[in-house]
C-alpha positions as CSV (number, residue, x, y, z in Angstrom):
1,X,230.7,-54.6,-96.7
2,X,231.6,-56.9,-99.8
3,X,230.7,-59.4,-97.3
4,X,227.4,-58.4,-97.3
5,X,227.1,-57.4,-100.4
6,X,228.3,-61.1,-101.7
7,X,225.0,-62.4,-99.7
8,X,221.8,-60.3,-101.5
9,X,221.9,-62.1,-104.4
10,X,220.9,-65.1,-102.8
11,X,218.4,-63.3,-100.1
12,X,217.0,-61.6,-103.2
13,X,216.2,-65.5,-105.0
14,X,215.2,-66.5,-101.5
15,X,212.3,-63.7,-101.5
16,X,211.4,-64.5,-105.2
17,X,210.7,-68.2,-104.8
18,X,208.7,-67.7,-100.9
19,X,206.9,-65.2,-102.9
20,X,205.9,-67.3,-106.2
21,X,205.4,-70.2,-104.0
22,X,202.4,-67.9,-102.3
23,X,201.5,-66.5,-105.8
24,X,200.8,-70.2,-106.7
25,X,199.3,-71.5,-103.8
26,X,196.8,-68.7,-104.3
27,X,196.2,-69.1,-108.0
28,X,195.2,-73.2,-106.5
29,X,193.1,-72.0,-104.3
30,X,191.4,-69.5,-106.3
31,X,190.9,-71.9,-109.3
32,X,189.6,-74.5,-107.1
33,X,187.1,-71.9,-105.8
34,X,185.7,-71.0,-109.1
35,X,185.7,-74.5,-110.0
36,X,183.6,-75.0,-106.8
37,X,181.3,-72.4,-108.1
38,X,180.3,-73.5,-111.3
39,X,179.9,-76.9,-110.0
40,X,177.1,-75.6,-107.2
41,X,175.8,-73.4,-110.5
42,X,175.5,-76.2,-112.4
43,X,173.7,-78.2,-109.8
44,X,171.4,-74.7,-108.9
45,X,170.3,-75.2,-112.6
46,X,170.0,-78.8,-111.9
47,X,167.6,-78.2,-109.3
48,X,165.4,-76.3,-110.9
49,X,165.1,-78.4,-113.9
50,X,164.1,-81.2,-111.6
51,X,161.1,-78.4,-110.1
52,X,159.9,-78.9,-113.7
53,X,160.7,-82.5,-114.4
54,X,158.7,-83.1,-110.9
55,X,155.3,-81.3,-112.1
56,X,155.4,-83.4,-115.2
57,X,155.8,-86.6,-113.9
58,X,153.1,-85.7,-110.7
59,X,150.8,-84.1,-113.3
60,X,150.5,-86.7,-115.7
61,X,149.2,-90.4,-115.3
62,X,151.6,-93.1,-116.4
63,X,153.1,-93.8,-113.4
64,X,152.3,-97.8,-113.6
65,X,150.4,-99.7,-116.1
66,X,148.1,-102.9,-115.4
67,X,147.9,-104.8,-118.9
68,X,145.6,-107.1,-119.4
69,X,146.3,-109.0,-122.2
70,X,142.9,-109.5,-124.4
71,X,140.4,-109.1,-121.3
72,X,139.8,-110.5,-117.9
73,X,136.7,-110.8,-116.9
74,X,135.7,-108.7,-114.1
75,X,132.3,-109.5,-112.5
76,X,131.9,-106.8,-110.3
77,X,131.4,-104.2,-113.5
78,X,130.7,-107.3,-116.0
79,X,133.0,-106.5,-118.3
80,X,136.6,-107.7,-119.9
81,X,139.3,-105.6,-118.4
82,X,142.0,-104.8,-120.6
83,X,144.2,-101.8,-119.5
84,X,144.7,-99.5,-117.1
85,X,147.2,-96.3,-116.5
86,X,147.3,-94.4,-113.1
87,X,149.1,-91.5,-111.7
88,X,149.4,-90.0,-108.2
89,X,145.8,-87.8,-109.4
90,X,144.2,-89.7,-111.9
91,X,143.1,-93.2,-113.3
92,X,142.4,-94.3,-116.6
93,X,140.8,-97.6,-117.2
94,X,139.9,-99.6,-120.8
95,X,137.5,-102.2,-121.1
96,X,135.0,-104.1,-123.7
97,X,131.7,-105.7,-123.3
98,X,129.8,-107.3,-126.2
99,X,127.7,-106.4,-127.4
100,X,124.5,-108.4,-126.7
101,X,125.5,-108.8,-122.6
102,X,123.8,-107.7,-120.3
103,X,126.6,-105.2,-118.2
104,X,124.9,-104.0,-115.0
105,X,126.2,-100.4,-113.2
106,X,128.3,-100.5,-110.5
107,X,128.6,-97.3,-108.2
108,X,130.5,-95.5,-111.2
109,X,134.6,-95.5,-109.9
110,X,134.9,-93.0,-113.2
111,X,133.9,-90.2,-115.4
112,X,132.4,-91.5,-119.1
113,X,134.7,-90.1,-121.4
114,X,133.4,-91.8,-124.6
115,X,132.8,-95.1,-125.9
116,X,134.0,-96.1,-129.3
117,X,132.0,-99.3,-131.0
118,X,134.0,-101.6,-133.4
119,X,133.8,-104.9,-134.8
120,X,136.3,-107.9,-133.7
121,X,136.5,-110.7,-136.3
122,X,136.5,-114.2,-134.1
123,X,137.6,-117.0,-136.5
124,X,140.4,-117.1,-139.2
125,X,138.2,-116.7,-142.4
126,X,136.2,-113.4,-141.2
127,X,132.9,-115.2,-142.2
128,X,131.7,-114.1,-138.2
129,X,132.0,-111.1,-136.5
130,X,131.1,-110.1,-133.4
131,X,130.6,-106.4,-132.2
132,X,131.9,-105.3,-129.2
133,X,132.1,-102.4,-127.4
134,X,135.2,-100.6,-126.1
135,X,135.2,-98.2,-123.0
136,X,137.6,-95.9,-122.0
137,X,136.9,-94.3,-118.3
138,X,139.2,-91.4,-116.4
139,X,138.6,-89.8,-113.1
140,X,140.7,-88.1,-110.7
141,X,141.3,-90.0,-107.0
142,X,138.2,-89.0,-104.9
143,X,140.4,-89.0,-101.7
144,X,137.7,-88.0,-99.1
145,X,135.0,-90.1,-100.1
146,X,131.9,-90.5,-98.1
147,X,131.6,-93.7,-96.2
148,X,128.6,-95.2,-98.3
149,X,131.0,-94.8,-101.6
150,X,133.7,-96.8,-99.7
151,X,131.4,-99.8,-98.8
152,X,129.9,-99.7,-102.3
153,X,132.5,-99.0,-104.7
154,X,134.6,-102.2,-105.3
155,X,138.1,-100.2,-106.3
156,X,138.4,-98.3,-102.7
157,X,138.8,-99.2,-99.1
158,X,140.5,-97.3,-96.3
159,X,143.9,-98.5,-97.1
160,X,144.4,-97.5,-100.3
161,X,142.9,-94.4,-100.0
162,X,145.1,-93.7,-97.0
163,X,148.2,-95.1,-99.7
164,X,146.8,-92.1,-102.1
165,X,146.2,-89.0,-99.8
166,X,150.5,-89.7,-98.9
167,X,151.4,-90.1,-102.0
168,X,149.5,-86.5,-103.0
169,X,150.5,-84.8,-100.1
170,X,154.5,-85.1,-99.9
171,X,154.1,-84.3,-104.1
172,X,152.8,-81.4,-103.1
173,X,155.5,-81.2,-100.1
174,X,158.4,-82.3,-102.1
175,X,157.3,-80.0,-105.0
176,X,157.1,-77.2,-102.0
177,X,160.8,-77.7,-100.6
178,X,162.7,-78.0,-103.9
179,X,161.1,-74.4,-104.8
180,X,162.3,-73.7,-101.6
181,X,166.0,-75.2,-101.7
182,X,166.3,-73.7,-105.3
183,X,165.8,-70.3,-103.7
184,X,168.9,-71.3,-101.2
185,X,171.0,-72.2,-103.6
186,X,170.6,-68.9,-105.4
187,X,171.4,-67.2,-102.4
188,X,174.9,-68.8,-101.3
189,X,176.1,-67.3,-104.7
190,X,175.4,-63.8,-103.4
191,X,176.4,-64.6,-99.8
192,X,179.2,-67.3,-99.9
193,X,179.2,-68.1,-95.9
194,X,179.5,-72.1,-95.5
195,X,176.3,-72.3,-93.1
196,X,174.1,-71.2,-96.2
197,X,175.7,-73.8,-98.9
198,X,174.5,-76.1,-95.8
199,X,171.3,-75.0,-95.7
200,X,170.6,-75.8,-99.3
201,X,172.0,-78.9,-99.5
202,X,170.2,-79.9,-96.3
203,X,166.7,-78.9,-98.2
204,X,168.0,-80.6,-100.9
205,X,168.5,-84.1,-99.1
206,X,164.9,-83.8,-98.0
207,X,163.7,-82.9,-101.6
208,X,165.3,-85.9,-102.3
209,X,163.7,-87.6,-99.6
210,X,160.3,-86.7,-100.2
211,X,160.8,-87.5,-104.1
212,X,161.8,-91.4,-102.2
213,X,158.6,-91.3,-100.1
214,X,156.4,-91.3,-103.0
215,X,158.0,-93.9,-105.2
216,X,158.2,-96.4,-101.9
217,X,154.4,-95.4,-101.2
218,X,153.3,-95.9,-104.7
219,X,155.4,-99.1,-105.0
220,X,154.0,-100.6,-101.7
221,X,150.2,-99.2,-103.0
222,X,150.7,-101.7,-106.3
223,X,151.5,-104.4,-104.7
224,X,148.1,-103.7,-102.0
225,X,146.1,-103.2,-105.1
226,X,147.2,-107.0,-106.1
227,X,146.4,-108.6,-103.3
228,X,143.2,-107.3,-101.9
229,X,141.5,-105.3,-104.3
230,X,141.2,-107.6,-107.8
231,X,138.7,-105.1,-109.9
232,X,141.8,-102.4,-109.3
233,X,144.7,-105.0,-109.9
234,X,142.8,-108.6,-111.4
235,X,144.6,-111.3,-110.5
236,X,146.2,-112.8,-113.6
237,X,147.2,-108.7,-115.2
238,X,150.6,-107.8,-115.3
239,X,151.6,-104.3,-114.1
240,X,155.0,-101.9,-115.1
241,X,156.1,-98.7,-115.0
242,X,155.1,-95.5,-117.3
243,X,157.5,-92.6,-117.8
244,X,156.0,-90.7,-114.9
245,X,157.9,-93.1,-112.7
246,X,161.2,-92.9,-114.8
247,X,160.9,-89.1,-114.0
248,X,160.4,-89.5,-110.3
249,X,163.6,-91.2,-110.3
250,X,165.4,-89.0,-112.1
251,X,164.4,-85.6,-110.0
252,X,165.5,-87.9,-106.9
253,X,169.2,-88.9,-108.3
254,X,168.9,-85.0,-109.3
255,X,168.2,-83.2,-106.1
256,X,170.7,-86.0,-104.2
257,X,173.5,-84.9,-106.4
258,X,172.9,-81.4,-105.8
259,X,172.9,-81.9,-102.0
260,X,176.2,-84.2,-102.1
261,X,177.7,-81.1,-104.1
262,X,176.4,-78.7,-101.9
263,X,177.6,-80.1,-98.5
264,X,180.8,-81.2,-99.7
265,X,181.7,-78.0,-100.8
266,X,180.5,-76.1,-97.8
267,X,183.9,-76.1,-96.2
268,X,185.3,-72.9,-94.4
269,X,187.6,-71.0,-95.6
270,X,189.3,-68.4,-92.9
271,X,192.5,-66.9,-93.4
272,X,194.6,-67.5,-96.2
273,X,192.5,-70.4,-97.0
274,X,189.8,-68.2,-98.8
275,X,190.4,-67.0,-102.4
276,X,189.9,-63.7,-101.7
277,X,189.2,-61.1,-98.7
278,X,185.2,-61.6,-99.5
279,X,185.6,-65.1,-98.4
280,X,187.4,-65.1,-95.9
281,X,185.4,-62.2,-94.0
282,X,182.1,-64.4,-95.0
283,X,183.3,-67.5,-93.1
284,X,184.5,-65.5,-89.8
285,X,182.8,-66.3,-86.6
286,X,179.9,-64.5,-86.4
287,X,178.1,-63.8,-82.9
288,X,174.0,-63.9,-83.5
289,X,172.9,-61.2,-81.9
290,X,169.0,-60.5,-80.8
């Protein structure tokens, strides 16, 4: 009896310490959980300010700028080409004629938006001016032209047009399947089962893809425009980037990150791997039944 009696004490420390190492082991895995989760929330938010970020930059039209220095003369439209500023929608183009020439009307590329006149001083002393007038001409991409437009208007032919119906439709795609994935990742915070945090980092990888697809088509487009189609891109302008395409990189660096976070965190967790009974019942096997 004092035999056993002599041998409690240390069962009784034995029990205490298996039993705090579980009680730590769970608080690990239970913080690492919730750290897991407010990670993926963070990225859920992150995704949807890149659905915003991503109708800025494929709404507005700074994508690339063609400068032009103090005019190139273009002698399909007779004028001296100055700037231009494009987006995946629209084109904005400056120009200036003087006054006294005789510019002749090409199959109009644009939509007048207004003209301003002013007065350009062409020697050092001011004693001769010389007015000139300034155009400044927007229209949005006509991508179905007819046939007789494409053979008469100097700015299109078949391949860029083909360069600017992709570009629009996987915006519109892209734009399409982020809504979509920021749906998904709303809904693996009320259902926690692995497969779903799969899913929405899957749809984010091809949000992110998509995003890719358009700066490559858009890059590859520019460098068309400078070889074969000179009123578009003249030959001695120099082009760069707008804040539109600073955006488009950012919502792809954006929806990539959340699909790293969400597939790397997708791991099962059975048994007493899961944080808590909710879990672990959420990653069982599940047989899909009809």
């Amino acid at each position: 009896m004092a035999h056993l009696q002599t041998q409690s004490p240390s069962s009784n420390s034995c029990a205490s310490s298996a039993v705090s190492v579980v009680s730590e082991r769970t608080k690990a895995i239970r913080d690492q959980y919730y750290f897991e989760r407010r990670l993926l929330f963070f990225c859920t938010i992150l995704v949807g300010v890149a659905i915003i970020v991503w109708a800025v930059s494929i709404s507005t039209n700074f994508w690339f700028i063609i400068d032009g220095g103090d005019g190139i003369w273009i002698n399909e439209t007779k004028r001296y080409f100055l700037k231009s500023h494009s987006g995946l929608f629209k084109l904005c183009r400056m120009a200036k004629t003087n006054a006294s020439s005789n510019a002749v009307t090409t199959p109009p590329p644009a939509v007048l938006e207004g003209d301003e006149v002013t007065t350009q001083v062409l020697n050092g002393t001011g004693a001769v001016h010389q007015v000139v007038k300034m155009y400044r001409r927007c229209k949005y991409h006509d991508v179905f032209p007819s046939e007789a437009k494409v053979k008469g208007d100097p700015m299109l032919d078949m391949a860029i047009l083909n360069y600017t119906r992709t570009e629009i439709m996987f915006s519109i795609i892209s734009l399409c399947v982020m809504i979509m994935g920021l749906f998904f990742s709303i809904y693996t915070f009320n259902n926690p089962r692995y497969t779903f945090k799969r899913l929405a980092g899957g749809i984010h990888f091809i949000s992110a893809l998509s995003v890719f697809v358009v700066i490559e088509i858009l890059m590859q487009s520019i460098d068309y425009e400078k070889e074969f189609l000179p009123v578009v891109h003249p030959p001695n302008a120099t082009h760069y980037y707008g804040y539109s395409y600073m955006l488009a990189w950012t919502v792809f660096v954006m929806n990539l990150t959340a699909g790293c976070s969400f597939m790397w965190y997708s791991k099962k967790r059975k048994g007493d791997k899961a944080p808590n009974e909710e879990v672990a019942m959420a990653d069982e096997p599940t047989i899909i039944g009809r």
